[in-house]
C-alpha positions as CSV (number, residue, x, y, z in Angstrom):
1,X,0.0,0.0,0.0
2,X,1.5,3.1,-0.7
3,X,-0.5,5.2,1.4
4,X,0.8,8.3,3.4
5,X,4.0,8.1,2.3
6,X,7.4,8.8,4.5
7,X,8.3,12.1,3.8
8,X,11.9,12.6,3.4
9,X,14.1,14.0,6.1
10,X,16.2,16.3,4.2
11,X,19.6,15.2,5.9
12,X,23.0,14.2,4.1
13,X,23.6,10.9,4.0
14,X,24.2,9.1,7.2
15,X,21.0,10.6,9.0
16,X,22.5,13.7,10.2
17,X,21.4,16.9,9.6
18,X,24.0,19.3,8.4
19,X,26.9,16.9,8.8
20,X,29.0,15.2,6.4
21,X,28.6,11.3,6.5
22,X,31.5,9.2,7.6
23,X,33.6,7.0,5.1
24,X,35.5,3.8,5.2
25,X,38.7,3.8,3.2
26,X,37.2,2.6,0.5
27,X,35.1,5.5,0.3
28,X,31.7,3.6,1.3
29,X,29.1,5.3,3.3
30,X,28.5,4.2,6.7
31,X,25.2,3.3,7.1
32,X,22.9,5.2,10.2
33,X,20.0,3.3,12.1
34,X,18.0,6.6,11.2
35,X,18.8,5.2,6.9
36,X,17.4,1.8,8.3
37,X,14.4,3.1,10.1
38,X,13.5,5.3,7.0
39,X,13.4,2.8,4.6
40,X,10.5,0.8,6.6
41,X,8.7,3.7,6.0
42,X,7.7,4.5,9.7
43,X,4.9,6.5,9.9
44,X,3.5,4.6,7.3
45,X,4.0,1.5,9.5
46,X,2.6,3.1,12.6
47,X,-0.6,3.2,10.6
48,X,-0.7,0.0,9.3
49,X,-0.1,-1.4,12.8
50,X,-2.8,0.8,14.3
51,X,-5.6,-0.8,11.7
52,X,-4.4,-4.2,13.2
53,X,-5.1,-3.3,16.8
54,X,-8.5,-2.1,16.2
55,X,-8.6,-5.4,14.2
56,X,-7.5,-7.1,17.2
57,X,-9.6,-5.6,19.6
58,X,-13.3,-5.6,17.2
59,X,-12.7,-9.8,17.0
60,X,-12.9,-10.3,20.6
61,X,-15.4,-8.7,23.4
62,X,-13.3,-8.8,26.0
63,X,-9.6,-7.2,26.5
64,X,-6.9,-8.6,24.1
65,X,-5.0,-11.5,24.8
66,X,-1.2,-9.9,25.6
67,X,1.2,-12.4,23.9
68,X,-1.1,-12.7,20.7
69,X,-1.6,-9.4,20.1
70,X,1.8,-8.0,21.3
71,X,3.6,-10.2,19.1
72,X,1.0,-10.0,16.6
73,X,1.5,-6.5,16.2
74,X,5.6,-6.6,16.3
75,X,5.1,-9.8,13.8
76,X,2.9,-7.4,11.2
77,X,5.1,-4.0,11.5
78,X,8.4,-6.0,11.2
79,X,6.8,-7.4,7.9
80,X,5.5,-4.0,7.1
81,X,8.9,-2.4,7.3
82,X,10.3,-5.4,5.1
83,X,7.8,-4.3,2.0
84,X,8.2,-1.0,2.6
85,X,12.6,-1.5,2.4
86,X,11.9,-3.6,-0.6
87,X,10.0,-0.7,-2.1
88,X,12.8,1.6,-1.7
89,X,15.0,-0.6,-3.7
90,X,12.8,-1.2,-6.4
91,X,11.9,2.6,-7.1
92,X,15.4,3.7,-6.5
93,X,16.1,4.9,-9.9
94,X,12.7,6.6,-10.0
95,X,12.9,8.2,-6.6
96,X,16.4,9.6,-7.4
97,X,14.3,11.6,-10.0
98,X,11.5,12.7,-8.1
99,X,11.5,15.6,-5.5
100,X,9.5,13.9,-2.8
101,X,11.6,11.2,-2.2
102,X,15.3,11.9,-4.0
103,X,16.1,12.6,-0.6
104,X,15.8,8.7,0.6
105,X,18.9,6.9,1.9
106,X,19.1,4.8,-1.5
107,X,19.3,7.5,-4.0
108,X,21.4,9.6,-1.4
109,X,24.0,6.9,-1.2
110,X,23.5,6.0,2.7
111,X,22.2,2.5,2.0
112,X,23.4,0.2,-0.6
113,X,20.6,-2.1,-2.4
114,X,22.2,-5.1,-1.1
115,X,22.0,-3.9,2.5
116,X,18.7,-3.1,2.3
117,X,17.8,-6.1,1.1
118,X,19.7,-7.8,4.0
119,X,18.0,-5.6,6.0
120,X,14.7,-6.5,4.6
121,X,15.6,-10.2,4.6
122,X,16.3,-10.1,8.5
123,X,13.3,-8.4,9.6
124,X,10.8,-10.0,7.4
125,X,12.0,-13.7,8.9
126,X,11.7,-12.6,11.8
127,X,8.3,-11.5,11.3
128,X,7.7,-14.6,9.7
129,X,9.3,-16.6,12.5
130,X,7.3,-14.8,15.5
131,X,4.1,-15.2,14.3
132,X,3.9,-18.6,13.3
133,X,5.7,-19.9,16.7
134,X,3.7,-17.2,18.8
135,X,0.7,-16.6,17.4
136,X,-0.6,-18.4,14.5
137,X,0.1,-19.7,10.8
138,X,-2.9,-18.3,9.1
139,X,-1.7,-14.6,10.7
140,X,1.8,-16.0,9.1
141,X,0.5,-16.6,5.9
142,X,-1.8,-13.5,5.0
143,X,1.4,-11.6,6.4
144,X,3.5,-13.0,4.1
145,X,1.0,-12.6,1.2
146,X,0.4,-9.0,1.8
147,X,4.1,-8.6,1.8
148,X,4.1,-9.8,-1.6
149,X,1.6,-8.1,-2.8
150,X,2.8,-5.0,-2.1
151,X,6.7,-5.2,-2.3
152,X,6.6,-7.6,-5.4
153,X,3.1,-7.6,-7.4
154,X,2.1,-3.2,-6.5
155,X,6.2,-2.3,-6.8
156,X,6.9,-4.6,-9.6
157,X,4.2,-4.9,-12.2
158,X,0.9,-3.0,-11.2
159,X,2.7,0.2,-10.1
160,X,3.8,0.8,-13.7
161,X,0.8,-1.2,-15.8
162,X,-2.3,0.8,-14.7
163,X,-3.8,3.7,-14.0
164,X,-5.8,1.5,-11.4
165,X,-2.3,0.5,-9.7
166,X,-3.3,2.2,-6.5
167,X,-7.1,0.6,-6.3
168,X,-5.9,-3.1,-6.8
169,X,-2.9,-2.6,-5.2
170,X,-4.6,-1.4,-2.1
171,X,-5.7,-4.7,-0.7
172,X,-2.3,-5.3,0.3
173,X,-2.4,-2.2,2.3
174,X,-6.0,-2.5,3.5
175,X,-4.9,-6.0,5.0
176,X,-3.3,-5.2,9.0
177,X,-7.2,-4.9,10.4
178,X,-7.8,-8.9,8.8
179,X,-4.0,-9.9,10.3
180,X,-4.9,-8.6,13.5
181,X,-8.0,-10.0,13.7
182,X,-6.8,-13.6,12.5
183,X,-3.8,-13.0,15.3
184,X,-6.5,-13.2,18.4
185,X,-8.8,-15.5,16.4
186,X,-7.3,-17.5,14.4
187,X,-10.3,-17.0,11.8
188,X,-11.1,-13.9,9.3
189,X,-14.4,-13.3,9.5
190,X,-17.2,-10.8,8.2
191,X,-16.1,-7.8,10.7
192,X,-12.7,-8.4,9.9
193,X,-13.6,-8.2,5.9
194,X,-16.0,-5.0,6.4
195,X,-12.2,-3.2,8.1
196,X,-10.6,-4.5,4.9
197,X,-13.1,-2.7,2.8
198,X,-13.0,0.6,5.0
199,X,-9.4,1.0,4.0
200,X,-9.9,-0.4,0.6
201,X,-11.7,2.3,-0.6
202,X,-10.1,4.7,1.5
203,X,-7.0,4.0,-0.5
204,X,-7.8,5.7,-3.8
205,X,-9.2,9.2,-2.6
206,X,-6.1,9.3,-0.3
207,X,-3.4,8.6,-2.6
208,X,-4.9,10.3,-5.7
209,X,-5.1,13.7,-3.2
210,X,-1.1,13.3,-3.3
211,X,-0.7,12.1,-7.1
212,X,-2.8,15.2,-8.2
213,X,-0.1,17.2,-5.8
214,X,2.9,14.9,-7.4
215,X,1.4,14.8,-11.1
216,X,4.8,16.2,-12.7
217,X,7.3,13.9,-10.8
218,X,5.3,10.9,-11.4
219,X,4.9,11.9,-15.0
220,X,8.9,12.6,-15.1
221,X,9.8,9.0,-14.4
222,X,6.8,7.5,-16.6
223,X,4.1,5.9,-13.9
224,X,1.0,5.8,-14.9
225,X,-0.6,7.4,-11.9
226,X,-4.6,8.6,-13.0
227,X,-3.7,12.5,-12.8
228,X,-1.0,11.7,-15.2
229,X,-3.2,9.1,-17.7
230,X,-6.6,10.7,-17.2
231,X,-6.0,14.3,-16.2
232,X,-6.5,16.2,-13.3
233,X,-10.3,17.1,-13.7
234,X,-11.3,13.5,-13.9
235,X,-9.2,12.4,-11.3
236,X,-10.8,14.8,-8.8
237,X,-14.5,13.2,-10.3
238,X,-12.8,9.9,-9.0
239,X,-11.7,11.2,-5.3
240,X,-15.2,12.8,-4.6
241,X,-17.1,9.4,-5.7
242,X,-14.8,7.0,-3.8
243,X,-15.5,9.6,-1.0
244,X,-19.1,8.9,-1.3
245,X,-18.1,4.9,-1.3
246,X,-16.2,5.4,1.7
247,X,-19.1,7.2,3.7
248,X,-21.4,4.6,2.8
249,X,-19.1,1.8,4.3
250,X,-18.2,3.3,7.0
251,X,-21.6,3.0,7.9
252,X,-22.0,-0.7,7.8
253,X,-20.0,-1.5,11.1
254,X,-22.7,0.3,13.0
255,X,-25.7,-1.3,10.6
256,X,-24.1,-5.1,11.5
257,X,-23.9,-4.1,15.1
258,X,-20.0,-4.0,15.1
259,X,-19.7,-0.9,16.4
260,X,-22.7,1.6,18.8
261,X,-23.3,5.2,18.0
262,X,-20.7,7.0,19.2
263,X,-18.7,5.1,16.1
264,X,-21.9,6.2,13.8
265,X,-21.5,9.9,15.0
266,X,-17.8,10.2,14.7
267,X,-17.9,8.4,11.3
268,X,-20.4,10.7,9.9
269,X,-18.6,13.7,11.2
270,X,-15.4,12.5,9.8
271,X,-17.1,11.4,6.5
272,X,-18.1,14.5,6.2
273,X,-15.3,16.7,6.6
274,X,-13.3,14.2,4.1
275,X,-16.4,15.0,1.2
276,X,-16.1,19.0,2.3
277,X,-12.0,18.2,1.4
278,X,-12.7,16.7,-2.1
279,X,-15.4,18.8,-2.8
280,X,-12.7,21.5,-2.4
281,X,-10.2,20.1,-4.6
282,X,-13.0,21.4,-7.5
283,X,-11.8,25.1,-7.1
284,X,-8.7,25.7,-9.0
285,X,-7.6,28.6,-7.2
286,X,-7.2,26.7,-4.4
287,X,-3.4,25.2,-5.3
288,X,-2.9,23.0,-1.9
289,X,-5.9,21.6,-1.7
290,X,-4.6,18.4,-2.9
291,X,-1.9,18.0,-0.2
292,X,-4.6,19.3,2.4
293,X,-6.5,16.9,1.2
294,X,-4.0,13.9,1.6
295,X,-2.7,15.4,4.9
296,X,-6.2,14.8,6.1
297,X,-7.0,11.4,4.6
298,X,-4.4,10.6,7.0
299,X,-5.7,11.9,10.0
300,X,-9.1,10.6,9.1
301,X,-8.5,6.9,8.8
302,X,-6.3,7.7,12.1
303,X,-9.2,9.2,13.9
304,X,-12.2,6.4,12.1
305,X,-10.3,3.9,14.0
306,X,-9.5,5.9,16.8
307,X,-13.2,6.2,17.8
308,X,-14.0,2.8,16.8
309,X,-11.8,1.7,19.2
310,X,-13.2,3.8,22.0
311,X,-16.6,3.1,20.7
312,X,-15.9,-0.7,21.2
313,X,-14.0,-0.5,24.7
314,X,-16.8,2.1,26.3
315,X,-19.1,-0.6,27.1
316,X,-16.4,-2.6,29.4
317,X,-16.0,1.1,31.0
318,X,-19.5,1.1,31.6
319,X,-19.6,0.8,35.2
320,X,-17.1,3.6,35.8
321,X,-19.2,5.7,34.0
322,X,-22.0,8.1,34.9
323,X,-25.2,6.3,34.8
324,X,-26.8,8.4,32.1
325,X,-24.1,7.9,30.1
326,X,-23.7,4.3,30.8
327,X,-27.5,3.5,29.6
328,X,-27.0,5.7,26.8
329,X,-24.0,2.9,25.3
């Protein structure tokens, strides 16, 4: 999923900002943990993880189960930082050319493509490794698919053969809520596939926002992003009716009794101001829109999950609660 992307830090190779990286003899670059950490794409991560603790949490009534879901969670950002290094290494040549991301420790020289890879290779095993001796092999398995899927099949082929490259390509990304749901489970079940769908067709409206924002790099180095294929007035026709989608279907986890009405409230609030935001990307004199509008696509799916964790926890609360409030859950 290549959704909310790392932004790049700006230093000189070797992490640090303003300094001059330190060599071998040989002239190589020594490598920083902050190059390491940036390549797994953190915030990015963060996110992903997030989804799969709401995952977690929605596919049991009670509190979670600590070593499942702890390791769970480590097991499914370890694997998300592999894809996410992979990535890098893939789109080198194409992210030396852009300006959002020429700034990455590949195309500065900090990391080598066979140490990322390494890299990528000893975290994803490990990933691999803790969740099928800690928490299950199903978890194990959609992990290692979605890793695929993104790193291999979205990087590799679909990235550059379709306009629809983000749309397909988002089920790898809108996969952490069905992981963390198998993790306490062991199942995937029809809550855990209504999550998928949520960030499924929350993919497109968020990443389009920043490809409207990017159209020129990603034209420079030839993807096939819509903005670039189709234009920007139709892509901005696209972004307002997957906004629609999306407020319709984040409606069903409250229709299926998944989630109470404080989740309906906050979702329609939030559902709205993300329609007000591609509404707003209609008026052309308004020339950030489309990285407001990605900024907030962000903070939405943050803040959707947010409340449908509260939402699902309030009820266990309930007898710490004021009593009005308490029969109002």
């Amino acid at each position: 999923m290549e959704a909310a992307p790392a932004s790049a830090s700006g230093n000189t190779p070797g992490g640090q900002a303003g300094t001059a990286p330190a060599k071998f003899a040989t002239g190589g670059v020594v490598a920083h943990w902050r190059d390491y950490l940036e390549i797994t794409k953190p915030k990015v991560v963060l996110l992903l993880v997030f989804t799969a603790l709401v995952g977690m949490a929605l596919a049991v009534p009670g509190w979670l189960p600590l070593v499942e879901s702890t390791i769970g969670l480590l097991g499914i950002g370890l694997a998300s930082g592999a894809a996410a290094a992979i990535n890098h290494v893939i789109d080198q040549k194409a992210d030396a050319q852009m300006g959002r991301t020429q700034n990455r420790p590949i195309p500065q020289g900090a990391l080598s493509t066979f140490q990322c890879l390494l890299f990528a290779a000893i975290i994803g095993i490990v990933a691999m490794v803790l969740l099928v001796a800690f928490v299950n092999v199903l978890t194990a398995v959609l992990t290692f698919f979605s890793l695929i899927g993104y790193a291999v099949v979205y990087t590799v082929w679909l990235k550059r053969a379709t306009p629809q490259n983000i749309v397909i390509g988002g089920a790898a990304g809108a996969m952490p809520p069905v992981l963390g749901w198998a993790a306490v489970t062991g199942e995937v079940s029809a809550g855990a596939l209504l999550l998928f769908l949520i960030v499924f067709v929350w993919t497109p409206p968020h990443f389009w926002a920043l490809a409207i924002h990017r159209r020129d790099d990603y034209a420079k180095v030839d993807i096939p992003m819509l903005p670039v294929t189709h234009g920007i007035p139709f892509t901005r026709i696209q972004i307002l009716l997957y906004t629609i989608l999306l407020v319709v279907v984040t409606v069903f986890p409250w229709l299926i009794g998944m989630s109470g009405l404080v989740y309906l409230a906050g979702a329609l609030v939030l559902g709205g101001m993300f329609l007000y935001h591609a509404i707003r990307l209609f008026d052309e004199k308004a020339e950030r829109q489309p990285i407001k509008t990605f900024v907030f696509s962000i903070n939405y799916l943050m803040w959707l999950f947010a409340i449908m964790l509260v939402d699902h926890y309030l009820p266990l609360l309930s007898p710490w609660l004021p009593k009005s409030l308490s029969l109002w859950l």
